[in-house]
VEXKOL-384871 format. One record per residue (C-alpha): residue number from 1; residue in one letter; x, y, z. Coordinates in pm, 1 decimal, m for minus. Example, Ala and Ser with C-alpha at 12.3 -4.5 7.8 and 13.67 -1.06 7.14 Angstrom:
// VEXKOL-384871
1:a:1230.0:m450.0:780.0
2:s:1367.0:m106.0:714.0
***
This chain:
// VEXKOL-384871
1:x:m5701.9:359.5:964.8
2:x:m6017.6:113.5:1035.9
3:x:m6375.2:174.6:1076.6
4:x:m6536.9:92.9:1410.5
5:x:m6872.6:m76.2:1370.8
6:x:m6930.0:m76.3:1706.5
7:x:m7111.5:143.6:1967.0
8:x:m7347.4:364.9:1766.4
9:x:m7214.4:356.9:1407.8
10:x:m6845.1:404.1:1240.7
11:x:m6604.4:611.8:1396.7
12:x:m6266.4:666.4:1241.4
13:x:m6000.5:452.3:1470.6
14:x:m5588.2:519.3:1417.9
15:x:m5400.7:191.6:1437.3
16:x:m5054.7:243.2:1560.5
17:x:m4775.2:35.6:1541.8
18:x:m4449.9:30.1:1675.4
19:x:m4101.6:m211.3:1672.1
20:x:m3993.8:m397.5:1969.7
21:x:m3590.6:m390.9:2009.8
22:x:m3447.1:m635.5:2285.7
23:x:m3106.4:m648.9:2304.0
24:x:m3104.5:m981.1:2477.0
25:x:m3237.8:m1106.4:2170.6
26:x:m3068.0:m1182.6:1844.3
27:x:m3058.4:m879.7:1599.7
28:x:m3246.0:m898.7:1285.7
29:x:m3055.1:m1030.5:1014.6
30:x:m3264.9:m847.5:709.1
31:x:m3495.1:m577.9:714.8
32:x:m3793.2:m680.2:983.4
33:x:m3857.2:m646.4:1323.5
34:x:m3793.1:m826.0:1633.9
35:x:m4178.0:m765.0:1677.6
36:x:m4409.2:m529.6:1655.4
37:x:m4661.6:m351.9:1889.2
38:x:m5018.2:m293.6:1776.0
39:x:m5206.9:m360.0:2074.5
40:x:m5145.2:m761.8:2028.3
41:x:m4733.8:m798.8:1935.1
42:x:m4667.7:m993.2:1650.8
43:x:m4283.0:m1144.7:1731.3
44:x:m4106.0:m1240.6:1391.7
45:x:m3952.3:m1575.0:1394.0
46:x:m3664.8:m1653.4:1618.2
47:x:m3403.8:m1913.0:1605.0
48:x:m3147.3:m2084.4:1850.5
49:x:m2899.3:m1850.4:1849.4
50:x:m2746.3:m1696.9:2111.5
51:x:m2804.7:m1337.1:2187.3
52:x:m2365.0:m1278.5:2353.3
53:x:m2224.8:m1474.0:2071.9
54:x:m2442.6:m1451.3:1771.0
55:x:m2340.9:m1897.5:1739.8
56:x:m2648.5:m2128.7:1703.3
57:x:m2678.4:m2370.7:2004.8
58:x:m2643.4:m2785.3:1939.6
59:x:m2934.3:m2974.9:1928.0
60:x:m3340.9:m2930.3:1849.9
61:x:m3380.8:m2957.9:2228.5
62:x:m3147.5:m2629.8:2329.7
63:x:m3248.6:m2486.9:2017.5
64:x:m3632.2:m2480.7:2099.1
65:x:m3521.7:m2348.2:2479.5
66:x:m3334.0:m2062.1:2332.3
67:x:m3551.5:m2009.9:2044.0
68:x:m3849.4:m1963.4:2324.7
69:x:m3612.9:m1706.1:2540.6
70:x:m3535.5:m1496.9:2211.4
71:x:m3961.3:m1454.4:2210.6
72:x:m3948.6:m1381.7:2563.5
73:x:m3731.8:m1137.1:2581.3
74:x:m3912.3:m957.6:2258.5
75:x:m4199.8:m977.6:2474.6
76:x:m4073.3:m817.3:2754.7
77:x:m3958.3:m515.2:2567.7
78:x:m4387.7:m493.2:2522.9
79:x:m4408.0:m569.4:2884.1
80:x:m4537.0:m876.6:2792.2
81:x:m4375.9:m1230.4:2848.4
82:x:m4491.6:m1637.4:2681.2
83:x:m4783.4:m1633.1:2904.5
84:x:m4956.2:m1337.3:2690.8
85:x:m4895.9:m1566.3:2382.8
86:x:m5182.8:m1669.4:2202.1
87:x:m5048.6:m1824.5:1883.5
88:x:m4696.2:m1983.3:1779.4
89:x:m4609.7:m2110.4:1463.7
90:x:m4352.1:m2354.0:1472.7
91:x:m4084.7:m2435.7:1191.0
92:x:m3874.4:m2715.2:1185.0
93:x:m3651.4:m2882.9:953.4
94:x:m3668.7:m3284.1:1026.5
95:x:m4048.6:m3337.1:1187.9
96:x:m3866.2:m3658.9:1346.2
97:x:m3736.5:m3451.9:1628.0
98:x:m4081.6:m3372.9:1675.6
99:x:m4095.8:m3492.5:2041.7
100:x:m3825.1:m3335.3:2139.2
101:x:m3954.1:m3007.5:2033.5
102:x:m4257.7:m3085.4:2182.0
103:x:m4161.1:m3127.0:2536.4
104:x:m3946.3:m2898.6:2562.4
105:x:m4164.2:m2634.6:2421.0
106:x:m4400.0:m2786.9:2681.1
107:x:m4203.8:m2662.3:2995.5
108:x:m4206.2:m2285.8:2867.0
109:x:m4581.8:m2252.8:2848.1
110:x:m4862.2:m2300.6:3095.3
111:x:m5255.6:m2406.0:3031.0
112:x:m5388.5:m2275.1:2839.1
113:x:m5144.1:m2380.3:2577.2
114:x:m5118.2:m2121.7:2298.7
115:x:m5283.9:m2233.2:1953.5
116:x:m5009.2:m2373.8:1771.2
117:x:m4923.9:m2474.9:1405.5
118:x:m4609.8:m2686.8:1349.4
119:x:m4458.6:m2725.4:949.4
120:x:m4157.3:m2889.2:813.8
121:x:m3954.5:m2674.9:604.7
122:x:m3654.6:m2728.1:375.2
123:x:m3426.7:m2530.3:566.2
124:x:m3419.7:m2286.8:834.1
125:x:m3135.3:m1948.6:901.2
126:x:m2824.5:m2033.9:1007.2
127:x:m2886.2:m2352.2:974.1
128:x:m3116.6:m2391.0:1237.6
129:x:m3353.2:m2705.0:1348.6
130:x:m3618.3:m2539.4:1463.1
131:x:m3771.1:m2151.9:1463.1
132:x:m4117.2:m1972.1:1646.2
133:x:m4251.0:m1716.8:1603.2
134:x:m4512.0:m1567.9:1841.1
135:x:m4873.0:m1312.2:1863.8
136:x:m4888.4:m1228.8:2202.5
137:x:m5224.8:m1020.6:2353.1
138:x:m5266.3:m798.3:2694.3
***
């Protein structure tokens, strides 16, 4: 429960929340969320892997394709899809396959680019190269 400051004073506002299930994406592997719904959809992080076979696809360049399908099809399960994204963080194990992140991540989105953060981590999942996750807005 928030206040609203807005509009002639507080006023008591519920905030509701509810999980996103696609099957077309990878099932959680702990206990989270695909995404969740709040009005803007917060995606948890998705990797490479492949929704039919559970296997992580070769390569930073397939990964980052699939990776960026997993988040779309979360979104669509909000009726959403990447061009409602706002916001990516992306994680990625060896910052020398940068570029090839980078333009492949490139051909999924259209300007205006989401805001983006990009880290390198020790290690991803499954041994992934590279995960996203997503806040998407109507």
């Amino acid at each position: 429960m928030a206040h609203n400051r807005f509009k002639g004073g507080p006023k008591l506002v519920f905030l509701m929340k509810s999980a996103l299930n696609s099957k077309s994406a990878p099932a959680p592997i702990g206990p989270y969320s695909q995404g969740i719904d709040s009005g803007a959809v917060y995606c948890s992080g998705q990797v490479g892997l492949d929704p039919p076979t559970g296997n992580l696809v070769e390569g930073v360049v397939a990964q980052t394709s699939r990776t960026l399908s997993n988040l779309d099809a979360v979104l669509k399960a909000a009726g959403m899809s990447l061009n409602n994204v706002v916001k990516t963080t992306v994680f990625m194990v060896d910052l020398a396959e940068f570029a090839q992140m980078n333009e492949e991540y490139g051909k999924h989105f259209s300007p205006p680019f989401p805001a983006r953060s990009t880290v390198q981590v020790s290690a991803l999942p499954k041994g992934a190269r590279v995960e996203i996750d997503a806040i998407a807005v109507r």
